[in-house]
CHARMM internal coordinates of N, CA and C (Angstrom, degrees):
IC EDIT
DIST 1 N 1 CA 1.4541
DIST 1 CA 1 C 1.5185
ANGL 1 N 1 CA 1 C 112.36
DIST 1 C 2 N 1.4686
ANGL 1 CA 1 C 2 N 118.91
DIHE 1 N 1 CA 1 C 2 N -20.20
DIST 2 N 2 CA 1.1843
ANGL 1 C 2 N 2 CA 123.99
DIHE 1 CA 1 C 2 N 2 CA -156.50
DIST 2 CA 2 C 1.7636
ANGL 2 N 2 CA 2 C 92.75
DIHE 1 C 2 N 2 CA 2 C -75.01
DIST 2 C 3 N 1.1977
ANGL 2 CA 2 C 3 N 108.97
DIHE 2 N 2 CA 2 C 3 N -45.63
DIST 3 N 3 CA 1.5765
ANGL 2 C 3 N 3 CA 117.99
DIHE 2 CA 2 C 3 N 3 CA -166.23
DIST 3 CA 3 C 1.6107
ANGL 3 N 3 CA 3 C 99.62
DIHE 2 C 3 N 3 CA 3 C -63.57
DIST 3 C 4 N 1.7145
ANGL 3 CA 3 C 4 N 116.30
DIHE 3 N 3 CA 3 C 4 N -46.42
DIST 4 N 4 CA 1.4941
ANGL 3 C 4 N 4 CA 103.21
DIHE 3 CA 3 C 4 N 4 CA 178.00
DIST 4 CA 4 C 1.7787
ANGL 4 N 4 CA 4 C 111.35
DIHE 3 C 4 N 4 CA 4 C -48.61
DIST 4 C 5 N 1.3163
ANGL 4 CA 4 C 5 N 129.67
DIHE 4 N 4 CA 4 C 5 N -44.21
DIST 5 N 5 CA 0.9822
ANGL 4 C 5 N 5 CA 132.37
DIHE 4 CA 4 C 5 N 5 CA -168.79
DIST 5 CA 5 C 1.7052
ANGL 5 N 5 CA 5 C 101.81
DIHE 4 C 5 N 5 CA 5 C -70.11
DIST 5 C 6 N 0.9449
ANGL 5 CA 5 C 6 N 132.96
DIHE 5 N 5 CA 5 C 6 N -21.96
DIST 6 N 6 CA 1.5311
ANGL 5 C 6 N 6 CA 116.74
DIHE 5 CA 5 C 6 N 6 CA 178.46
DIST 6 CA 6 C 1.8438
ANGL 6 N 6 CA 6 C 99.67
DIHE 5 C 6 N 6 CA 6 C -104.17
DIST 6 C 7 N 1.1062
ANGL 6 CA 6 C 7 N 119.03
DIHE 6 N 6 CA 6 C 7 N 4.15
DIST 7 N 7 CA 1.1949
ANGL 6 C 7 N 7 CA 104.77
DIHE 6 CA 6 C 7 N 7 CA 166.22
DIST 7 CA 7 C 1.1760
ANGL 7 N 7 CA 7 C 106.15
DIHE 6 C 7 N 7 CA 7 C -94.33
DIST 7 C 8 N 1.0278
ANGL 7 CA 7 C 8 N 151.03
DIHE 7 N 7 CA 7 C 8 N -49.23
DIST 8 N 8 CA 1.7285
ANGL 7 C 8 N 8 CA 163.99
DIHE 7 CA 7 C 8 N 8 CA 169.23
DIST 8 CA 8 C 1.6597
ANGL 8 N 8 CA 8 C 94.52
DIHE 7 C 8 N 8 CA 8 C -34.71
DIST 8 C 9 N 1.4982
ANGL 8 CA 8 C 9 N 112.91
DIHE 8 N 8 CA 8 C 9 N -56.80
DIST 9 N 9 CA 1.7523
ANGL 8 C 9 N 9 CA 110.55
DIHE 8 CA 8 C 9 N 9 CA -164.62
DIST 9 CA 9 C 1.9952
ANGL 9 N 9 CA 9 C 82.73
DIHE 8 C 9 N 9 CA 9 C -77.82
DIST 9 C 10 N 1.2773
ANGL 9 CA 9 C 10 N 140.82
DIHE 9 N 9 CA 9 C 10 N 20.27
DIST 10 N 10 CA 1.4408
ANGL 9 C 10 N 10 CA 115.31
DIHE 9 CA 9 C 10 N 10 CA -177.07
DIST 10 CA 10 C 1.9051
ANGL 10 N 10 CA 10 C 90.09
DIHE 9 C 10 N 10 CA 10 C -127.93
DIST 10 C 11 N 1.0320
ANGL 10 CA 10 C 11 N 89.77
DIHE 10 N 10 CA 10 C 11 N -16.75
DIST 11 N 11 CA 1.5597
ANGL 10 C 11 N 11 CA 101.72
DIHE 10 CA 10 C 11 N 11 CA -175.40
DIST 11 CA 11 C 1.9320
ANGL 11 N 11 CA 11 C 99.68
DIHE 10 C 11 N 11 CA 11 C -87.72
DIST 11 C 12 N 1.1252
ANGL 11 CA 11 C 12 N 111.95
DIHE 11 N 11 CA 11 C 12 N -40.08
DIST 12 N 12 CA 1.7116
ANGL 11 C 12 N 12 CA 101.75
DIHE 11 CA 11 C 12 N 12 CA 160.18
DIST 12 CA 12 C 0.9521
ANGL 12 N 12 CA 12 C 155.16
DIHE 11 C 12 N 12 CA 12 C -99.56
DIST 12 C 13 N 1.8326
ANGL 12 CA 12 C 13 N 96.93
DIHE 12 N 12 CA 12 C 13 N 7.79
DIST 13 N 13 CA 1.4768
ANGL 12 C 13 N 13 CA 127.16
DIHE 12 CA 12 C 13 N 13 CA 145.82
DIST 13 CA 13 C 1.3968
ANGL 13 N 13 CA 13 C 119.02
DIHE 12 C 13 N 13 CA 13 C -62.87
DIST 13 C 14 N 1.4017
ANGL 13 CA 13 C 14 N 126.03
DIHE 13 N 13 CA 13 C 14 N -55.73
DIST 14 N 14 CA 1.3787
ANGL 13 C 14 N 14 CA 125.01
DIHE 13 CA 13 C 14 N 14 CA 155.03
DIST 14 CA 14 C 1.0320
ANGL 14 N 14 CA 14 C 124.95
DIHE 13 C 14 N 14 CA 14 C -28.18
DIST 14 C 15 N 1.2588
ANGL 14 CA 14 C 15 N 111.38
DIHE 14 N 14 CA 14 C 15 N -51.15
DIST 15 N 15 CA 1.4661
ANGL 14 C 15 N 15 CA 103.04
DIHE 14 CA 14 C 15 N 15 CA -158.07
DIST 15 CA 15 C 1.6600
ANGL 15 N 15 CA 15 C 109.47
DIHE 14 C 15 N 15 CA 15 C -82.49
DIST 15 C 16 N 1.4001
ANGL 15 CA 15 C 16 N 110.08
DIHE 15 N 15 CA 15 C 16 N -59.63
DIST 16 N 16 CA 1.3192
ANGL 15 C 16 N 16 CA 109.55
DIHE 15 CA 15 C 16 N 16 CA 149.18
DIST 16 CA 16 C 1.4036
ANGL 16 N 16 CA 16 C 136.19
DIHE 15 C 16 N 16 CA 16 C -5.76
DIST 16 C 17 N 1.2137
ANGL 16 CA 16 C 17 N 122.58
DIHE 16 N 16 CA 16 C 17 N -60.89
DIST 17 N 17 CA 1.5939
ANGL 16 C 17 N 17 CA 139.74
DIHE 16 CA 16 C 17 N 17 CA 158.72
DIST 17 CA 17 C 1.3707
ANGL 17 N 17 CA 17 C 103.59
DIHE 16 C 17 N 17 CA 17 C -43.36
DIST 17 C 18 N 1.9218
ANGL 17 CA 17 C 18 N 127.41
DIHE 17 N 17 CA 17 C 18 N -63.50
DIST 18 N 18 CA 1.1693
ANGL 17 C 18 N 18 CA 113.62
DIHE 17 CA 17 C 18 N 18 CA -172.27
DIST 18 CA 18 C 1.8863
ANGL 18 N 18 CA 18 C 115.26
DIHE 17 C 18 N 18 CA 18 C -82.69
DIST 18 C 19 N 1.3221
ANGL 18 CA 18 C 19 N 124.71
DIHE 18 N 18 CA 18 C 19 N -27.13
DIST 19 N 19 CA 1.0682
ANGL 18 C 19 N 19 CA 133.42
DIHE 18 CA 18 C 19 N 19 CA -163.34
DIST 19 CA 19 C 1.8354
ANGL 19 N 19 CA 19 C 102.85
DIHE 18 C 19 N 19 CA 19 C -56.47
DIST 19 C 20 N 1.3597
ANGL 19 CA 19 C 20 N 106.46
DIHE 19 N 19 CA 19 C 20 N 162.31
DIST 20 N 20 CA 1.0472
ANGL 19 C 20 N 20 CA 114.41
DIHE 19 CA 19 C 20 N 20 CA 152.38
DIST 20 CA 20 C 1.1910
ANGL 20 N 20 CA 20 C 142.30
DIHE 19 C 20 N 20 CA 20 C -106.24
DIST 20 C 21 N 1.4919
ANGL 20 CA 20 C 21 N 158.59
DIHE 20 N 20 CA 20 C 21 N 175.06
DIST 21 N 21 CA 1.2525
ANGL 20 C 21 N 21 CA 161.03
DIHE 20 CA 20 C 21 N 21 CA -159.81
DIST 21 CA 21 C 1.5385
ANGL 21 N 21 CA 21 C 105.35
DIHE 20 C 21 N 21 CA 21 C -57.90
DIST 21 C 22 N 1.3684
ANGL 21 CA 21 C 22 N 118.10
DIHE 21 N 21 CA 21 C 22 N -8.47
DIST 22 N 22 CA 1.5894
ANGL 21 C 22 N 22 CA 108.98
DIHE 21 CA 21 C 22 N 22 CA -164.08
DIST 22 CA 22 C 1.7899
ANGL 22 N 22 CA 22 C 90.28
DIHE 21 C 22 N 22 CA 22 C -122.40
DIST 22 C 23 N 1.3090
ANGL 22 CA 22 C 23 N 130.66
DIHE 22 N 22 CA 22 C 23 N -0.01
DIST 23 N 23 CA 1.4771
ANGL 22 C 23 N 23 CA 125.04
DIHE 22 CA 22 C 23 N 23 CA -163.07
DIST 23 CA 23 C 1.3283
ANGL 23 N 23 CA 23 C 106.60
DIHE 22 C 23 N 23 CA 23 C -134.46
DIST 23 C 24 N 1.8011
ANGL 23 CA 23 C 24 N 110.45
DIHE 23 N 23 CA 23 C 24 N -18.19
DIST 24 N 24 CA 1.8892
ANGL 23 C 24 N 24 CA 120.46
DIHE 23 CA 23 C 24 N 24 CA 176.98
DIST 24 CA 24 C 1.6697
ANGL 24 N 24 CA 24 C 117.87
DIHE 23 C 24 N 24 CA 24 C -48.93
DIST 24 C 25 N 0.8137
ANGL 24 CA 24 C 25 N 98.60
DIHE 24 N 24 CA 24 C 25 N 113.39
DIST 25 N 25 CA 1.5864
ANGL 24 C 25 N 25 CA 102.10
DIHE 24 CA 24 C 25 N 25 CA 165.90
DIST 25 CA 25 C 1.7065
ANGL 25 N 25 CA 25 C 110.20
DIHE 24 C 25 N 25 CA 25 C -47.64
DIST 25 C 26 N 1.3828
ANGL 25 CA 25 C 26 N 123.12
DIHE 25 N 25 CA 25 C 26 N 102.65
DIST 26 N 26 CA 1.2865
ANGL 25 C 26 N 26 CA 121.56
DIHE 25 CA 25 C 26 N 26 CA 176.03
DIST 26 CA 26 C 1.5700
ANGL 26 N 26 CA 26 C 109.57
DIHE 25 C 26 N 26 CA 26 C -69.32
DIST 26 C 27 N 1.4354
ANGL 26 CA 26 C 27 N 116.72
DIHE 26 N 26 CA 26 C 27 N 174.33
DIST 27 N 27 CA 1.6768
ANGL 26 C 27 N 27 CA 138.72
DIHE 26 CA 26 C 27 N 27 CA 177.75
DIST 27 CA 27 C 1.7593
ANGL 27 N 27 CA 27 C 84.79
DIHE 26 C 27 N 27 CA 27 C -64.29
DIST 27 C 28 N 0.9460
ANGL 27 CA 27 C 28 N 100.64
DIHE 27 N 27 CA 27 C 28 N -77.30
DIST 28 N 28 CA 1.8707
ANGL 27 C 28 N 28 CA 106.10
DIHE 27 CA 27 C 28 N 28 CA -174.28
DIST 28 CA 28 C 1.6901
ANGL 28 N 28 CA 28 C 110.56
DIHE 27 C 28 N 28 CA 28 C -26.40
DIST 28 C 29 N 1.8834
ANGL 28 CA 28 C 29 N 111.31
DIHE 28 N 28 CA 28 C 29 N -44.37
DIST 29 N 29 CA 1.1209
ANGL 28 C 29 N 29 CA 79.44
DIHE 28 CA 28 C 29 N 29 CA -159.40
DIST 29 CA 29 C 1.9181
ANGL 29 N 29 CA 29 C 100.05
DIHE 28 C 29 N 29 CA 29 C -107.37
DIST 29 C 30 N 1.3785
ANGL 29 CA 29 C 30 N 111.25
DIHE 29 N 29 CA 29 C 30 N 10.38
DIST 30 N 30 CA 1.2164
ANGL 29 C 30 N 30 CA 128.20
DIHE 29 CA 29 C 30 N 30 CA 130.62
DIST 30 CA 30 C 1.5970
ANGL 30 N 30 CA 30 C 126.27
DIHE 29 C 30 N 30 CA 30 C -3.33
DIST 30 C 31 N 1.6404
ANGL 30 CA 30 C 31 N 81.44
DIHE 30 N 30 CA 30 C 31 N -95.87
DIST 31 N 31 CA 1.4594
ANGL 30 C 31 N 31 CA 95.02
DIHE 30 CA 30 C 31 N 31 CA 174.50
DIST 31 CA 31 C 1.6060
ANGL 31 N 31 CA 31 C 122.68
DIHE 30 C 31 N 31 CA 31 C -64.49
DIST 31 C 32 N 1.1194
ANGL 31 CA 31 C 32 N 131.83
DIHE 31 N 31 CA 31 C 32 N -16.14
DIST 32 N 32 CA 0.9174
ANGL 31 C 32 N 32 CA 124.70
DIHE 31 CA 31 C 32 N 32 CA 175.06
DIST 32 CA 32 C 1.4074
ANGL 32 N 32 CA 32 C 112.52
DIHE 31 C 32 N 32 CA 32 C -84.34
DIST 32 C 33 N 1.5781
ANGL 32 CA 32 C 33 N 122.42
DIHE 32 N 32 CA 32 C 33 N -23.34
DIST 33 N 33 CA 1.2387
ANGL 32 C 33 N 33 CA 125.44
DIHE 32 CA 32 C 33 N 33 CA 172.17
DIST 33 CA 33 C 1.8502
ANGL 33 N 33 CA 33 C 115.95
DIHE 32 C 33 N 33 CA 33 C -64.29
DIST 33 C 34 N 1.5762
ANGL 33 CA 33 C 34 N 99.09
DIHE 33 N 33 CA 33 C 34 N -28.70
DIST 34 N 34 CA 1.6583
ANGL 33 C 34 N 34 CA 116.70
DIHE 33 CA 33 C 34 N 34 CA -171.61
DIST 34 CA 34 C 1.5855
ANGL 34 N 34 CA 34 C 96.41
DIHE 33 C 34 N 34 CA 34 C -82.19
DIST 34 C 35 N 1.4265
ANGL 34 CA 34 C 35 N 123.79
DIHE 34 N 34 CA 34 C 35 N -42.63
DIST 35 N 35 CA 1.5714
ANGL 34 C 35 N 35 CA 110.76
DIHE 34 CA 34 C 35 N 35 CA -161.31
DIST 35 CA 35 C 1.6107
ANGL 35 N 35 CA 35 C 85.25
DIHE 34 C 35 N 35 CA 35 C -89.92
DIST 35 C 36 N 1.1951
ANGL 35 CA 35 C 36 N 142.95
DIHE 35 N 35 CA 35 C 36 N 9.99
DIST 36 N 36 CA 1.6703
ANGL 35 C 36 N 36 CA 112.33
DIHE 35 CA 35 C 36 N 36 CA 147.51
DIST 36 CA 36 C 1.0768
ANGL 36 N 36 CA 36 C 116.07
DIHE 35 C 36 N 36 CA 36 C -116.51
DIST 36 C 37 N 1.0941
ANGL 36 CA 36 C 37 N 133.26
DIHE 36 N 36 CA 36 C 37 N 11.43
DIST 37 N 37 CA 1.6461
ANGL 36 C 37 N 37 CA 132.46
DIHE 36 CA 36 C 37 N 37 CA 112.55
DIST 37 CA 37 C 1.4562
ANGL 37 N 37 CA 37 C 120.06
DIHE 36 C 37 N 37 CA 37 C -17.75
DIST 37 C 38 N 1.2791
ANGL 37 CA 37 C 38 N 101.00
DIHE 37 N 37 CA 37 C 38 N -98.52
DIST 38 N 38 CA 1.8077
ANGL 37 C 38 N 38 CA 106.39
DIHE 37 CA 37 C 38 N 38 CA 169.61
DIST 38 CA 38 C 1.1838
ANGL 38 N 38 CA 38 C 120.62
DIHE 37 C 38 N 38 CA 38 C -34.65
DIST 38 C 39 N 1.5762
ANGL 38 CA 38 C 39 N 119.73
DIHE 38 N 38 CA 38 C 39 N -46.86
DIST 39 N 39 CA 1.9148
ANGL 38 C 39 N 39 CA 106.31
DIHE 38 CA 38 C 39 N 39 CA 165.37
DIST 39 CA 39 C 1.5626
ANGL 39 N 39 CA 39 C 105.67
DIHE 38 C 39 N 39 CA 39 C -47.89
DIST 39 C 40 N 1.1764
ANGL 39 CA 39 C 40 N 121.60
DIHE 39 N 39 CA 39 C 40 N -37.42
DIST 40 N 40 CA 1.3122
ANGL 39 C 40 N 40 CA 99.37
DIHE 39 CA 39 C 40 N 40 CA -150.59
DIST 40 CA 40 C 2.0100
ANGL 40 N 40 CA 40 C 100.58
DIHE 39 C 40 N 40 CA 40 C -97.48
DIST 40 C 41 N 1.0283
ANGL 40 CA 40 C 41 N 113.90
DIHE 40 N 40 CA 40 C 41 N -34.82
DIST 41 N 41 CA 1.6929
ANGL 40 C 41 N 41 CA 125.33
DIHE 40 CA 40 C 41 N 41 CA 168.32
DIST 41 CA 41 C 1.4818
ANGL 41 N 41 CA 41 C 111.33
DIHE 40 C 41 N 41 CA 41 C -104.31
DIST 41 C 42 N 1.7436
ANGL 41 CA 41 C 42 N 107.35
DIHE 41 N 41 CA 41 C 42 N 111.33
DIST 42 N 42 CA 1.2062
ANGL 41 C 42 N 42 CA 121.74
DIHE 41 CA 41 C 42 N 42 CA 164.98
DIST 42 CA 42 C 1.5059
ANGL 42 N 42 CA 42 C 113.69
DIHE 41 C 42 N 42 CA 42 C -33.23
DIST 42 C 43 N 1.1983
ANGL 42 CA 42 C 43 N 142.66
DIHE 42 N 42 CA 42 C 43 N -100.58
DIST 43 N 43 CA 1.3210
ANGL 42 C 43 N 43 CA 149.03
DIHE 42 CA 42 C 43 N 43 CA 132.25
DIST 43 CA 43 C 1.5431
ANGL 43 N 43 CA 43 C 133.44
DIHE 42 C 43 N 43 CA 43 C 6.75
DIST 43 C 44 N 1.1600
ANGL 43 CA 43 C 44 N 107.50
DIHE 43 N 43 CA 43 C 44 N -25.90
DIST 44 N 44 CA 1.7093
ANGL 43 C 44 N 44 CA 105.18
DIHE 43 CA 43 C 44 N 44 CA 163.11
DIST 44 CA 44 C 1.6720
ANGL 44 N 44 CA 44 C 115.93
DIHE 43 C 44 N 44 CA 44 C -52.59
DIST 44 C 45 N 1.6221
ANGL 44 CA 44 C 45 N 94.43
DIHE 44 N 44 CA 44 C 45 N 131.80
DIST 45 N 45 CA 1.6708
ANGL 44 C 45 N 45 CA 99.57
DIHE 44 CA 44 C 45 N 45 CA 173.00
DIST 45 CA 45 C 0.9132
ANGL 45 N 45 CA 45 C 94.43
DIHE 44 C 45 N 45 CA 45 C -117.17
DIST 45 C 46 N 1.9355
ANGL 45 CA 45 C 46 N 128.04
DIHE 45 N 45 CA 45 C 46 N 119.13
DIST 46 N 46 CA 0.9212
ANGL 45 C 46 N 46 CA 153.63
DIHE 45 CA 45 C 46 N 46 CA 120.72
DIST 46 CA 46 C 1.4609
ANGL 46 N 46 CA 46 C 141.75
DIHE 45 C 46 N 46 CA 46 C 18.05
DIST 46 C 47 N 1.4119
ANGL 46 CA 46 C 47 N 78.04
DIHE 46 N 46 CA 46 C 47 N -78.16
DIST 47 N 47 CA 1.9493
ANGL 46 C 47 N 47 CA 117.18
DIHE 46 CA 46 C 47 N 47 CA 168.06
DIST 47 CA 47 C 1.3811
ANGL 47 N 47 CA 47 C 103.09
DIHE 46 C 47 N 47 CA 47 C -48.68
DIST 47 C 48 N 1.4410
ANGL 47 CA 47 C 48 N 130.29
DIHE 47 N 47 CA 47 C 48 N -48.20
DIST 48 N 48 CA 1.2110
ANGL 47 C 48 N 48 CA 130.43
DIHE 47 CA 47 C 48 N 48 CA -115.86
DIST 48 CA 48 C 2.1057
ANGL 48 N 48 CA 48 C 82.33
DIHE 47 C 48 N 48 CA 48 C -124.15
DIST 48 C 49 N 1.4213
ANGL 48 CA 48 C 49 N 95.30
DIHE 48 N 48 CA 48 C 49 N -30.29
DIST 49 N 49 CA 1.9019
ANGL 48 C 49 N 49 CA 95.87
DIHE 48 CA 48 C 49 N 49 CA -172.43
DIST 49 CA 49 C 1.0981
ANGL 49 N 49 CA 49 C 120.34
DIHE 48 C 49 N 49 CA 49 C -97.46
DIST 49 C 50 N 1.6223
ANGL 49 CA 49 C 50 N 101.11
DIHE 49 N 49 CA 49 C 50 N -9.04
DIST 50 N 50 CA 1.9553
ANGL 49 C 50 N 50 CA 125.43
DIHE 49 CA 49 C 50 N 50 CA 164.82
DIST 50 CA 50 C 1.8646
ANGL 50 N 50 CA 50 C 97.37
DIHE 49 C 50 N 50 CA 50 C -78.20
DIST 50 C 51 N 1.3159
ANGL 50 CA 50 C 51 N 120.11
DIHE 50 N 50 CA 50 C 51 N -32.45
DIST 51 N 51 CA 1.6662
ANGL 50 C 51 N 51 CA 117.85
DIHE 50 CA 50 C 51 N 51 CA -175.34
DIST 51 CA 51 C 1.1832
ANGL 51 N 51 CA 51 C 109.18
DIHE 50 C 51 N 51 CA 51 C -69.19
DIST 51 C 52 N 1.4090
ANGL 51 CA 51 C 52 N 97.68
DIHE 51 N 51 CA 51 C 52 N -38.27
DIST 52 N 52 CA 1.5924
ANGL 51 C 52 N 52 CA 105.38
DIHE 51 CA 51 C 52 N 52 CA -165.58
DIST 52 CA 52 C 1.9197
ANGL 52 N 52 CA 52 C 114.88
DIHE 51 C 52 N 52 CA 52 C -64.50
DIST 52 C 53 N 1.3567
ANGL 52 CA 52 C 53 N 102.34
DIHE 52 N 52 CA 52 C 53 N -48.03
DIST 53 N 53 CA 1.6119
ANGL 52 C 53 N 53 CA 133.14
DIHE 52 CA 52 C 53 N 53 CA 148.48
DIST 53 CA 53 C 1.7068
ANGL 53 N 53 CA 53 C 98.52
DIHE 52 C 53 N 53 CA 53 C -19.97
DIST 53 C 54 N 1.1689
ANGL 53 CA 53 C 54 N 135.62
DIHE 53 N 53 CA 53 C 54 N -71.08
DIST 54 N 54 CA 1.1538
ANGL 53 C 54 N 54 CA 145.29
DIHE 53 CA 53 C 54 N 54 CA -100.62
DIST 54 CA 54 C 1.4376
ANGL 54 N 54 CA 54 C 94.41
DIHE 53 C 54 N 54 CA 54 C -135.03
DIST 54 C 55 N 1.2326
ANGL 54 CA 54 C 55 N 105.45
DIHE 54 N 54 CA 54 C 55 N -6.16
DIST 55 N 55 CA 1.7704
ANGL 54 C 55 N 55 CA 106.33
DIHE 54 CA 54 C 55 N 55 CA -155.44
DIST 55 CA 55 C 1.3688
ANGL 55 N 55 CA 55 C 141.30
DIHE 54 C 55 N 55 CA 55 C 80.97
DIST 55 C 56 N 1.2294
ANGL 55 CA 55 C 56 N 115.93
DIHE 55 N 55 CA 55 C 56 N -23.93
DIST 56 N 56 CA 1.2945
ANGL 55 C 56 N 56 CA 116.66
DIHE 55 CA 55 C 56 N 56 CA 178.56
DIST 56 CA 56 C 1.3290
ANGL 56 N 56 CA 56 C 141.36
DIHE 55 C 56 N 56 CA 56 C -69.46
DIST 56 C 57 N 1.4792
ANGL 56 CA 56 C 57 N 97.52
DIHE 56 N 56 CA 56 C 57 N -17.51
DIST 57 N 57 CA 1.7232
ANGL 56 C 57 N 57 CA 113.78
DIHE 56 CA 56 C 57 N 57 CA 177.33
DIST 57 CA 57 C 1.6866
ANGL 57 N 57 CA 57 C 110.82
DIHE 56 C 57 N 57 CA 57 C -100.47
DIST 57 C 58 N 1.0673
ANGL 57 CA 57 C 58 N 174.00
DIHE 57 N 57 CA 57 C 58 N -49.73
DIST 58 N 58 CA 0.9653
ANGL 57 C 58 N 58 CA 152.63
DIHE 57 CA 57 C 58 N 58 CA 19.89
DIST 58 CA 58 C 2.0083
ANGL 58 N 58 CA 58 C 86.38
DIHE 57 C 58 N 58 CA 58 C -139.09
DIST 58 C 59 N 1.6682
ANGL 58 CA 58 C 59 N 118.49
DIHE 58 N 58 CA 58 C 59 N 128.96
DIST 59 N 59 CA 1.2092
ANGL 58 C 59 N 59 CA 131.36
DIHE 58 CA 58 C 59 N 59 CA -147.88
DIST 59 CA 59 C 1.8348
ANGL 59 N 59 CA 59 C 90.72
DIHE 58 C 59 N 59 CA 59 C -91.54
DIST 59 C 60 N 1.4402
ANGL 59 CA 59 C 60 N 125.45
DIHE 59 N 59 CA 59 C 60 N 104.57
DIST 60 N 60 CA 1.4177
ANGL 59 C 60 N 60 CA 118.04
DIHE 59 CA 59 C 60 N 60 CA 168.39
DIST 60 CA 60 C 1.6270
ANGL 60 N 60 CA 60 C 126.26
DIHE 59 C 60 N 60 CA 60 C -69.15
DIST 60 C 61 N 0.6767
ANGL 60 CA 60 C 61 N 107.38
DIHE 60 N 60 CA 60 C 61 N 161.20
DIST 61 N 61 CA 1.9386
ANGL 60 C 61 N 61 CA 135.31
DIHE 60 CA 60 C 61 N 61 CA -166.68
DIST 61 CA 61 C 1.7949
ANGL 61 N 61 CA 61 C 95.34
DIHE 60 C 61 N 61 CA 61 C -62.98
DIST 61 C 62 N 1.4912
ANGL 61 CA 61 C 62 N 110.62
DIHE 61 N 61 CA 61 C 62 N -22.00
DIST 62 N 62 CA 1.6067
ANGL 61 C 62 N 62 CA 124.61
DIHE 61 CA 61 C 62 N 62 CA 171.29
DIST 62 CA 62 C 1.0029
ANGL 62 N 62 CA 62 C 137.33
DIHE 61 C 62 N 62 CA 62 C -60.18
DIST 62 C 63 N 1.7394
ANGL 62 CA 62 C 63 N 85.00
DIHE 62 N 62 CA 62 C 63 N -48.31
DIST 63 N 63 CA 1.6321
ANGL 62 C 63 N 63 CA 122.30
DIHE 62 CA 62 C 63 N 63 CA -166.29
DIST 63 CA 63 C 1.2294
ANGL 63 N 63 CA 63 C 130.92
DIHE 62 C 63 N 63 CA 63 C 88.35
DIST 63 C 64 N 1.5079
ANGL 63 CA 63 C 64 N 119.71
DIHE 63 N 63 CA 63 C 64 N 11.26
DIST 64 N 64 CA 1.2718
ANGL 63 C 64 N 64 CA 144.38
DIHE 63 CA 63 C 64 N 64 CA -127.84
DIST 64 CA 64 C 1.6961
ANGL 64 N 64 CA 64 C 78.16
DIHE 63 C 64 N 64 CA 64 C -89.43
DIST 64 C 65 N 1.4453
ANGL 64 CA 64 C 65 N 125.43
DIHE 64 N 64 CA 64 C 65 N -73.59
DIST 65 N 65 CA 1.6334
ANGL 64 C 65 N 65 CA 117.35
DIHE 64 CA 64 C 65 N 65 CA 169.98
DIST 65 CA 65 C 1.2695
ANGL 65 N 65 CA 65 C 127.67
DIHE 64 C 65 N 65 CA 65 C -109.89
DIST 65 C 66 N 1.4613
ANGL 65 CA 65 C 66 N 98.84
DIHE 65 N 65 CA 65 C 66 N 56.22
DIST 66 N 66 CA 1.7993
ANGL 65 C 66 N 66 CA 98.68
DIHE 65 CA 65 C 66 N 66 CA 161.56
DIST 66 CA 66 C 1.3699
ANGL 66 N 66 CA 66 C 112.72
DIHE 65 C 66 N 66 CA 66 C -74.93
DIST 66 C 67 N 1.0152
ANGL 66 CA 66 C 67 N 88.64
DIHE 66 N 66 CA 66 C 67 N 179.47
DIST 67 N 67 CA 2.2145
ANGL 66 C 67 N 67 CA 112.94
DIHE 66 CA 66 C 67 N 67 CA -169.43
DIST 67 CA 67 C 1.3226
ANGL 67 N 67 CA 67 C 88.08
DIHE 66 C 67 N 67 CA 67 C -78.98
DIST 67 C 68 N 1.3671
ANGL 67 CA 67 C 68 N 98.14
DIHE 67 N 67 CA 67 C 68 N 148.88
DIST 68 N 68 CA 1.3064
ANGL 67 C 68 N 68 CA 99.39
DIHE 67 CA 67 C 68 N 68 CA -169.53
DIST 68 CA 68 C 1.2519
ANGL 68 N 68 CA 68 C 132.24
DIHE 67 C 68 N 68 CA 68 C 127.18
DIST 68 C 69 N 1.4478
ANGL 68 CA 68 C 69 N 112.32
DIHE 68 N 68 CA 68 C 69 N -86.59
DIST 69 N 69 CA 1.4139
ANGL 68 C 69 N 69 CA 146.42
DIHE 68 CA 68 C 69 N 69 CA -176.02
DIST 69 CA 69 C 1.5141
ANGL 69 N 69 CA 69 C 125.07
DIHE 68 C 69 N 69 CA 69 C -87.80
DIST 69 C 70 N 1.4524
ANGL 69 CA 69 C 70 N 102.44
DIHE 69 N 69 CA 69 C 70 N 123.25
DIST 70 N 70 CA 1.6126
ANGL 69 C 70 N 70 CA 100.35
DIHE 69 CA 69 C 70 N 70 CA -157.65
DIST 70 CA 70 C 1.6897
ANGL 70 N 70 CA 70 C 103.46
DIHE 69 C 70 N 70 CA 70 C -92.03
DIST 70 C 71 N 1.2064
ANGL 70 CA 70 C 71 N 116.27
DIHE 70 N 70 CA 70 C 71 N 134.11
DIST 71 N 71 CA 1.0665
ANGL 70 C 71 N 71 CA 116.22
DIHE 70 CA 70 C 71 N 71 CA 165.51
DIST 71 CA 71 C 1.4398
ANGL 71 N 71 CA 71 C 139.22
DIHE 70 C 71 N 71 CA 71 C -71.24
END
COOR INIT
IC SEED 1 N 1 CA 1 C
IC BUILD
């Protein structure tokens, strides 16, 4: 399951990048994508699979901070 969840946060990074102002995945609807996440995976960090989304986390070849996985 872990991998569906970083394909979904790589699949709305993409899109994001190409979309425009009327098709962007907002923070709002973000989070709402992340808190049913967390209903559904004890252990999902949020914070961390919205960064990843967003750019800020960038997910290593390790796994060290993929979505998902709490540090």
């Amino acid at each position: 399951m872990k991998e569906d969840l970083v394909a979904l946060a790589d699949a709305l990074r993409i899109h994001n990048r190409t979309a425009d102002g009327r098709t962007e995945f907002t923070p709002d609807h973000l989070r709402v994508l992340a808190d049913f996440c967390a209903s559904q995976f004890p252990n999902f960090n949020w914070e961390r699979w919205i960064d990843h989304i967003v750019g800020v986390n960038k997910c290593s070849a390790e796994g060290a901070d993929t979505p998902g996985q709490q540090a």
